[in-house]
N, C-alpha and C positions, 0 to 999 in steps of 0.2 A: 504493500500500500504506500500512495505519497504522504509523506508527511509533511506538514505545514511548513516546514523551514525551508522545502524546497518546493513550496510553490511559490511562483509572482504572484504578490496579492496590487491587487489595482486600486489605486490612491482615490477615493473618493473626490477628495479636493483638488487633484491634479489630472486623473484622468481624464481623456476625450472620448465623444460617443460612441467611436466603435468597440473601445475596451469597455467601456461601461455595457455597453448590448451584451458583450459576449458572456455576461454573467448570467449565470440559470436565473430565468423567472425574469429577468430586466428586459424590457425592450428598448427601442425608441424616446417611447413617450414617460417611462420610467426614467432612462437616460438623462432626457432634457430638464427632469423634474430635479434630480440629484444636481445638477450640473446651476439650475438657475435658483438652487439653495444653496450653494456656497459662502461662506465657508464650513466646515464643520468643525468642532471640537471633540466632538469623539463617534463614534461609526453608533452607534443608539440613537444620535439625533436623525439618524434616517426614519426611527420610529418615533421619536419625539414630534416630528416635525412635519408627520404621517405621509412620507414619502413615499415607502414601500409598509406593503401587509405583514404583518407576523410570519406567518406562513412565507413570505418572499427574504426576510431579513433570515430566517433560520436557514434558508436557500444559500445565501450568500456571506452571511457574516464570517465564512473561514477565509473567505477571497479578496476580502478587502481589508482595506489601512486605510490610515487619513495621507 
C-alpha cells in the first residue's frame, strides 16, 4: 500500500484546477469553489466554510495540505 509520505498531496491554497479536479469526488465546480475561498488556515475550513460534503472531505483529506 502507498503510504502518505509518498504521496503528492495538493496544496489547497496553491493549487490550480486541474490538480484540484483530479481529487476523488472534486470536480470543476468544486475546484473553483476551493480556489475562490482562499486562503485557508487549515484543510477543515473546507468544511467550515461548507465547501465540500463530509462525505467529499473524508474522500480527500489524505491528498491534501494547505
Amino acid at each position: 500500500p502507498i503510504s502518505n509520505s509518498s504521496l503528492h498531496l495538493i496544496s489547497i491554497n496553491d493549487a490550480g484546477m486541474d490538480e484540484l479536479d483530479s481529487l476523488p469526488g472534486i470536480g470543476s465546480v468544486s475546484a473553483q469553489k476551493i480556489i475562490d475561498n482562499r486562503p485557508y488556515s487549515a484543510i477543515e475550513n473546507l468544511l467550515e466554510k461548507k465547501i465540500v460534503s463530509n462525505s467529499t472531505f473524508e474522500k480527500i483529506h489524505e491528498f491534501i495540505s494547505l
